[in-house]
C-alpha positions in Angstrom: 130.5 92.0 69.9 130.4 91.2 73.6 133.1 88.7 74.9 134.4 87.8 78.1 137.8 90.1 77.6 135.1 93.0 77.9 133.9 91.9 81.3 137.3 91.0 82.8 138.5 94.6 81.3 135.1 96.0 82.9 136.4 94.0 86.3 139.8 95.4 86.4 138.4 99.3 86.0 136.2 99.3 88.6 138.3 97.9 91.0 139.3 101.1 91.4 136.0 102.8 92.0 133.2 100.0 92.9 132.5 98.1 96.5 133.0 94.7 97.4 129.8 92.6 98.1 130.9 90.0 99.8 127.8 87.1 100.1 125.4 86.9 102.6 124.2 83.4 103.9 120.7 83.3 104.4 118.9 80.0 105.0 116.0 81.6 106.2 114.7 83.3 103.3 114.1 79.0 102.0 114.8 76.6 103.9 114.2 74.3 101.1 117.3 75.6 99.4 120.6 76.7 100.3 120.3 80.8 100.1 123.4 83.5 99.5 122.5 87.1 99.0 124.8 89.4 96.5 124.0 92.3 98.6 124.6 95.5 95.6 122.5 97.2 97.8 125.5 98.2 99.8 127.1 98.9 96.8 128.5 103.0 96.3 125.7 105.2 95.1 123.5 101.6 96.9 123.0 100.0 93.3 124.5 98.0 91.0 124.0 100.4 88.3 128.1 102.1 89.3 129.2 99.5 87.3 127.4 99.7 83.9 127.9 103.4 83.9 131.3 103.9 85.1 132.5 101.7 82.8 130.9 103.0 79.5 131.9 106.4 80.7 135.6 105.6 81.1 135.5 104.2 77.4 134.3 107.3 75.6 136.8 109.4 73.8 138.0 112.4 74.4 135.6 114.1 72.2 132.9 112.4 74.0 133.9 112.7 77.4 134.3 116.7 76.2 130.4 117.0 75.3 129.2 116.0 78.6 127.2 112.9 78.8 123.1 112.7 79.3 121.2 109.3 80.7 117.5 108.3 81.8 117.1 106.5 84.8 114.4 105.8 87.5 117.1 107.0 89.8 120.0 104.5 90.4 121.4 104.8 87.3 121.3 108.7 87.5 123.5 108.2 90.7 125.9 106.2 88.5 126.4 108.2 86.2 126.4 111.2 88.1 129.2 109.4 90.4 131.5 108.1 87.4 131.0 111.4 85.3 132.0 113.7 88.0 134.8 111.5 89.2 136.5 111.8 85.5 135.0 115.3 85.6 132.6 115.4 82.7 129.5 117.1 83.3 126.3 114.9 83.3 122.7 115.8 83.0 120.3 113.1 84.2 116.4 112.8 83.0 114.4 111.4 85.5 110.5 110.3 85.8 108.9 113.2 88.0 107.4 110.3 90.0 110.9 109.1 91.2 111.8 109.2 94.3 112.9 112.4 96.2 115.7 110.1 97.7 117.3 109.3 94.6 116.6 112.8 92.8 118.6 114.5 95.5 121.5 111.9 96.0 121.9 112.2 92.2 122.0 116.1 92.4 124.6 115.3 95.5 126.7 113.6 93.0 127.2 116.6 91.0 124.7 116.2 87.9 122.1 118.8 86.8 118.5 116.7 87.0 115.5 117.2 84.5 112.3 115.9 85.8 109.7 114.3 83.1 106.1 113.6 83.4 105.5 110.1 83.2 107.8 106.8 84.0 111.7 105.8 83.0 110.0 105.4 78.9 109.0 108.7 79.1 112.5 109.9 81.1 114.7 108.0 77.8 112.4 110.0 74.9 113.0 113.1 76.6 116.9 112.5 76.7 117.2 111.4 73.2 115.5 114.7 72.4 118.0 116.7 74.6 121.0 114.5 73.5 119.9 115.7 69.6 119.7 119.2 70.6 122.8 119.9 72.3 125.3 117.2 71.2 125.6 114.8 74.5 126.5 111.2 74.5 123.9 109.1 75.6 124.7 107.1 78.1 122.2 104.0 78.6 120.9 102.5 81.9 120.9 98.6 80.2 121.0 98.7 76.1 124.4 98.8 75.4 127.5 96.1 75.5 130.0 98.1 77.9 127.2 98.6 79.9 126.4 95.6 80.6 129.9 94.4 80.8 130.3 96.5 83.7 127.1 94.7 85.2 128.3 91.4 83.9 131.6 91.6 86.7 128.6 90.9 89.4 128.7 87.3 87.8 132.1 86.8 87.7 132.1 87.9 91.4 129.4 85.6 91.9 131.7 82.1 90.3 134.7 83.6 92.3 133.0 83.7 95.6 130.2 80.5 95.6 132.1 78.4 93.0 129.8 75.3 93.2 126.8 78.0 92.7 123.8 76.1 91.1 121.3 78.9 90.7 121.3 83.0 90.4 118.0 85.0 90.2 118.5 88.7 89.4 116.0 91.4 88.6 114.8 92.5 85.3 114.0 95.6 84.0 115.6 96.1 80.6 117.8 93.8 81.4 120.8 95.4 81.7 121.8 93.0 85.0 120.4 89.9 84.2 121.9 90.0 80.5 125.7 91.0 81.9 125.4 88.1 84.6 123.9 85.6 82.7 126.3 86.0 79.7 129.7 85.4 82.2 127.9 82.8 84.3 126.7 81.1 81.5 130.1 81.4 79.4 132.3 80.3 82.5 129.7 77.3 83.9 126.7 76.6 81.4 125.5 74.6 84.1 124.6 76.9 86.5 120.8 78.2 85.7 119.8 81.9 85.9 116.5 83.0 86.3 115.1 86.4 86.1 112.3 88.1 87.9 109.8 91.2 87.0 107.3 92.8 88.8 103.6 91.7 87.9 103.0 94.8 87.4 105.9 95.5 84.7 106.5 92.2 83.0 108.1 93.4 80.3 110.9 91.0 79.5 108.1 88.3 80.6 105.4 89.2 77.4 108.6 89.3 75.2 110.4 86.2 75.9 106.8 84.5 76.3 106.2 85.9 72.5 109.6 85.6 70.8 109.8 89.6 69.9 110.6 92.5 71.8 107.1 94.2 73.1 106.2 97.5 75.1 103.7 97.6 77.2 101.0 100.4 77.5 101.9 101.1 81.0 103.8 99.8 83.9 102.8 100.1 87.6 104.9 98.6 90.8 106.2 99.7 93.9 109.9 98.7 91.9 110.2 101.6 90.2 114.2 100.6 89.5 112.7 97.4 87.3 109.5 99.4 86.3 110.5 99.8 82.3 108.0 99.8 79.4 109.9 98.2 77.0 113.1 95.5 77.3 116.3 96.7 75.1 117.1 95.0 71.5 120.4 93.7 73.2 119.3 93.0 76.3 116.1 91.0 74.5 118.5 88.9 72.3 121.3 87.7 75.2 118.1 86.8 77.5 116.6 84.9 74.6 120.1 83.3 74.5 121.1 82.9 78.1 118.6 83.1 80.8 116.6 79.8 81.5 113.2 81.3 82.3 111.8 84.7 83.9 108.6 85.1 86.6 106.6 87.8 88.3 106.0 88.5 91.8 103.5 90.2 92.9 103.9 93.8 94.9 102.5 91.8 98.5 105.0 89.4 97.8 108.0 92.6 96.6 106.9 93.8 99.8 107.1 90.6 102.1 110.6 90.4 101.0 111.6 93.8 102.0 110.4 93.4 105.5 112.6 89.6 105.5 115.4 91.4 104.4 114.8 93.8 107.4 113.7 91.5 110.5 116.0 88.7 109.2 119.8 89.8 107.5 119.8 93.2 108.6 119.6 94.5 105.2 117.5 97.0 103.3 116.7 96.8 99.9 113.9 98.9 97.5 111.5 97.0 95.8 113.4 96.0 92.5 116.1 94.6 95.1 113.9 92.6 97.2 111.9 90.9 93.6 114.8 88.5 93.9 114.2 87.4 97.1 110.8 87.3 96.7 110.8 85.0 93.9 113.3 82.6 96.4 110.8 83.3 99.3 107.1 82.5 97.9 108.8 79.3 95.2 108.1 81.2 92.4 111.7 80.1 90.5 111.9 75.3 90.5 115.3 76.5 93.4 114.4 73.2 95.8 117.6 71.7 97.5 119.5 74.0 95.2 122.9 76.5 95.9 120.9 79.6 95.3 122.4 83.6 94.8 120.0 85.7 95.0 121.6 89.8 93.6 120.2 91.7 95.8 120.6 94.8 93.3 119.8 98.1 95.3 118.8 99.4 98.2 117.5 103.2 97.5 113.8 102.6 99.2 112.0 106.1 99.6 111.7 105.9 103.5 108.9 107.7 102.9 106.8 104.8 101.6 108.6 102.7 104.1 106.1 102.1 106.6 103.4 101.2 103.9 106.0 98.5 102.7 106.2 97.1 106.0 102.4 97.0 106.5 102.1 95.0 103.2 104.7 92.9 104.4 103.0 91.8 107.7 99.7 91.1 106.2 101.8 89.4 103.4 103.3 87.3 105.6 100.5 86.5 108.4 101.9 88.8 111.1 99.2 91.5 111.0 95.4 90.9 109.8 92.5 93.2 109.4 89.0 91.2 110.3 85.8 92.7 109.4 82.9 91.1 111.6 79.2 91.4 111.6 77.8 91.7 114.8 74.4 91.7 117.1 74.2 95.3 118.4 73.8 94.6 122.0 76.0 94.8 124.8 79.2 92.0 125.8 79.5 91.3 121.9 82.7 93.7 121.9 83.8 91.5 124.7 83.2 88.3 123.2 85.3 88.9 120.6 88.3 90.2 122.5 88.4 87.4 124.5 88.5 84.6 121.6 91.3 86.9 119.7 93.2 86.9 123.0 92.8 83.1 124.4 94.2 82.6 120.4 96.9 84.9 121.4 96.4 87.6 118.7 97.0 91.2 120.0 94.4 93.6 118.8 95.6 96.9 118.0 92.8 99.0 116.8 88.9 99.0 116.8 86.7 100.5 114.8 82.8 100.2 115.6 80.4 101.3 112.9 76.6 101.6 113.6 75.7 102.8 110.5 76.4 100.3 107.3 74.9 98.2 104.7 74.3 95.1 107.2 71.5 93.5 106.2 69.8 93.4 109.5 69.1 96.9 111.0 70.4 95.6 114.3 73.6 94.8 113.4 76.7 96.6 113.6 80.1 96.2 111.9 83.8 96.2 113.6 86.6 96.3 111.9 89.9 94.9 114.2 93.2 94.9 113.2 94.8 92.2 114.9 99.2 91.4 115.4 100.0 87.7 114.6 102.3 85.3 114.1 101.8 83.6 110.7 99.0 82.8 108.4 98.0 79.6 110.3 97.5 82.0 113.2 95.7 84.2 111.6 93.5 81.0 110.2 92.7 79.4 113.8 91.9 83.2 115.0 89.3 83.3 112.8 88.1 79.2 113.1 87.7 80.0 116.9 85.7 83.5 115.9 83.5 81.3 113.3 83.2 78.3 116.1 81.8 81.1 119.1 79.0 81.9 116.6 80.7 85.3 115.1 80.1 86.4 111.4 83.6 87.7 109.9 82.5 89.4 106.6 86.4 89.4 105.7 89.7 88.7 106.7 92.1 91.1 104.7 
């Protein structure tokens, strides 16, 4: 059974191997609450997930450890593993989803584990392990369903009461619920007054449906840009300390994942992939009753393909008012182009592309269509750019 002797055992072995986080005030991400960041993002392998898997490695036997140990994983986990395996030098072999990213497949190779891509996402990733675990004797090591597991994730929350003691709120993000279930159970057991609230993508909600329905449930499929929180199905364990522990869990949507990011960026100097940033986003767009509150939010990776990195950022800005697409209707005749340039810039919106289209399903064969993308400051910017476009006579099909 899981107790707080396993979490303060769990503490004392991976002060050896883990990080410290030391928090991060940041008042900006809310100014209606009092803001602290846990950043695991700069954590060793940049995820939380060194502790849940170091740990449980260090507790097999010697039999175990002997066999070599197998795991699933969207990718920080795999780095985990592969990290604490090698370090005790056990061989590991890590099943990830083929869609992961090439970031984390290489850092896990890096770390000295054999890799075995599998069609599909992290479900698809865990069938294929317990197949290979059957067929050549590993020990499974899970990324969130199992007690020493989260023991080792549960030290985050005894870090968290050590460093913020008068800390009010946490908000962690869910996938299985490895995290959430490890901090909620020492928070919760040290200071039952503190609340904890966990946050999904809206895109993966599984913990949400479950909680919401009083039984574990998987969902058909899962789609986010936080493919470290982008599980099918919640774990039995995990399911039952939530139930027990966590006050309530919310969504955020990927425009608001990505809004986050690019905050964490232009604001604290810190970079974090999308399951990392749903915390901050939950803080960020009210989605979690935080108001005047001592709020952590656990920042819990930072392994962002840089390759999708600029498409985060775009989201971000229109996310956040700083960049808009307008799609106007316009007479095709000439000084119309010119009109419209010079309301955008007397509102002080920089346009930085233009696209003119002649040939579209305008209702009036005289029209033409232009399609700006205009810098901002904020969404009331963006609204009195387009009041001023409206109040000079100019048709904006859309604002996106």
């Amino acid at each position: 059974m899981l107790n707080l002797d396993n979490f303060y055992k769990a503490r004392y072995v991976l002060s050896k191997i883990i990080r410290r986080t030391d928090l991060v005030h940041a008042p900006k991400i809310n100014p209606e609450c009092d803001v602290y960041l846990k950043p695991e993002c700069l954590q060793k392998t940049g995820s939380f997930k060194i502790r849940g898997a170091y740990y449980k490695i260090s507790q097999l036997s010697e039999e175990e450890q002997k066999k070599g140990v197998i795991a699933c994983s969207a990718g920080n986990h795999a780095q985990g593993v592969a990290l604490g395996a090698t370090s005790m030098g056990i061989k590991s072999l890590i099943c990830l989803p083929e869609g992961a990213p090439i970031s984390k497949v290489e850092a896990t190779k890096k770390l000295g584990a054999e890799v075995c891509l599998v069609p599909g996402v992290y479900d698809d990733a865990f069938q294929k392990a317990l197949q290979l675990r059957d067929e050549h004797g590993y020990t499974f090591i899970h990324p969130f369903d199992d007690e020493n597991v989260i023991a080792g994730q549960g030290t985050i929350g005894l870090e968290l009461l050590d460093q913020l003691p008068d800390v009010e709120a946490v908000v962690v993000p869910v996938g299985g619920g490895g995290l959430i279930s490890g901090v909620a159970y020492a928070v919760k057991s040290l200071n039952p007054n503190v609340k904890v609230y966990g946050v999904q993508a809206s895109g993966a909600p599984s913990m949400v449906n479950s909680l919401h329905d009083h039984k574990q449930e998987k969902l058909a499929k899962v789609s986010t840009i936080a493919d470290g929180i982008a599980v099918k199905e919640p774990g039995s364990v995990t399911f039952d300390i939530c139930s027990r522990y966590v006050d309530d869990i919310v969504t955020v949507s990927e425009d608001e994942i990505c809004a986050a990011i690019l905050h964490l960026i232009e604001s604290e100097k810190m970079v974090a992939e999308g399951a990392g940033a749903a915390s901050v986003a939950a803080v960020m767009f009210n989605k979690v009753p935080v108001k005047g509150k001592k709020t952590i939010c656990v920042v819990s990776g930072g392994n962002i393909d840089v390759t999708i990195l600029s498409r985060v950022i775009n989201r971000g800005l229109a996310k956040s008012g700083r960049i808009c697409t307008l799609i106007i209707e316009l007479a095709d005749k000439p000084g119309q182009l010119l009109k419209v340039c010079q309301v955008i810039a007397a509102q002080g919106g920089n346009i930085v592309s233009v696209y003119h289209e002649r040939n579209n399903d305008s209702k009036k064969v005289t029209d033409c269509v232009l399609r700006l993308s205009v810098e901002t400051k904020n969404q009331e910017h963006v609204e009195s750019i387009t009041k001023a476009l409206t109040d000079n006579g100019l048709k904006i099909r859309e604002n996106i």
